[in-house]
C-alpha positions in Angstrom: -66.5 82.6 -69.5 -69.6 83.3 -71.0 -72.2 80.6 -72.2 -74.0 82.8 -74.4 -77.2 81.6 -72.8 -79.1 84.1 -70.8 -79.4 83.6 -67.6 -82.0 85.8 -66.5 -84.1 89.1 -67.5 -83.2 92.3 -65.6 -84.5 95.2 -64.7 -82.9 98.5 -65.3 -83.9 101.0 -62.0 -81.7 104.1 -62.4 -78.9 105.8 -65.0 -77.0 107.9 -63.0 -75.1 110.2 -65.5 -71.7 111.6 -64.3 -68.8 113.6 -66.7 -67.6 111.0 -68.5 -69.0 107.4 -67.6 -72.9 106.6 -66.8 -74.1 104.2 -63.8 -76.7 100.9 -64.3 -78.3 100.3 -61.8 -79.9 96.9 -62.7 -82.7 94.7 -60.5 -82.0 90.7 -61.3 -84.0 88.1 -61.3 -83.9 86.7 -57.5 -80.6 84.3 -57.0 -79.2 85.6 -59.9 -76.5 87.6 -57.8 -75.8 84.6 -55.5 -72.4 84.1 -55.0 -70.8 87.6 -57.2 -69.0 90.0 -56.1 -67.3 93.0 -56.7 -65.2 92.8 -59.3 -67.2 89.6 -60.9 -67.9 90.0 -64.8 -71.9 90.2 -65.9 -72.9 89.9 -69.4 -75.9 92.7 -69.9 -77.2 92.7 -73.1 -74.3 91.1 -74.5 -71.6 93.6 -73.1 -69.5 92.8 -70.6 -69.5 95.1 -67.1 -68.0 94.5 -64.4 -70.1 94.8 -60.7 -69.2 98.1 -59.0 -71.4 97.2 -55.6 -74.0 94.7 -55.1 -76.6 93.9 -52.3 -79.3 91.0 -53.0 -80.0 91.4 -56.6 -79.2 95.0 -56.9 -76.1 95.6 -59.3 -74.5 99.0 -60.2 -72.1 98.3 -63.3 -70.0 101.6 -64.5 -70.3 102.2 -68.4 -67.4 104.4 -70.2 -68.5 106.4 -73.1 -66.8 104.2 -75.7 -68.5 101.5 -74.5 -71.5 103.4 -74.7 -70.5 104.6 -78.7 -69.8 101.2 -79.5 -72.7 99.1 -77.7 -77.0 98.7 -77.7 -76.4 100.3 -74.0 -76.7 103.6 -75.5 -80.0 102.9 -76.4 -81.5 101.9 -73.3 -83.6 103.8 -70.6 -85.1 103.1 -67.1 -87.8 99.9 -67.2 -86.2 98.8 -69.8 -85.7 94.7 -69.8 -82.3 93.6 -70.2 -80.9 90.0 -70.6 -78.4 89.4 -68.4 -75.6 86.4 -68.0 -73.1 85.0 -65.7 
């Protein structure tokens, strides 16, 4: 469960835009990723994603569009900063 304390500032790299979802492709904060895995639950910018893949403190999170409609990720572009919690 989330603390609603953030952890760490991230660093979005890439949107990859496919029909009907978009992929994050997020840099964290060195250790952040320690110990997740696939499947583990991320808060990013207070919405909850789940990690697709992960390597070192490189996260890919999936984003449907109603999560997009309903949340500040619609809002966001590469670079931008993004607070992130475990």
């Amino acid at each position: 469960m989330f603390t609603g304390i953030v952890s760490g500032k991230g660093n979005l790299k890439k949107i990859v835009k496919c029909e009907d979802y978009i992929s994050l492709i997020i840099q964290a904060p060195k250790g952040f990723a320690k110990n997740l895995s696939k499947g583990a639950s991320v808060s990013v910018n207070g919405v909850c994603l789940t990690v697709k893949k992960g390597r070192r403190d490189l996260l890919e999170f999936d984003v449907i569009e109603e999560t997009l409609k309903k949340t500040n990720l619609k809002n966001i572009s590469r670079s931008s900063k993004l607070n992130l919690e475990r």
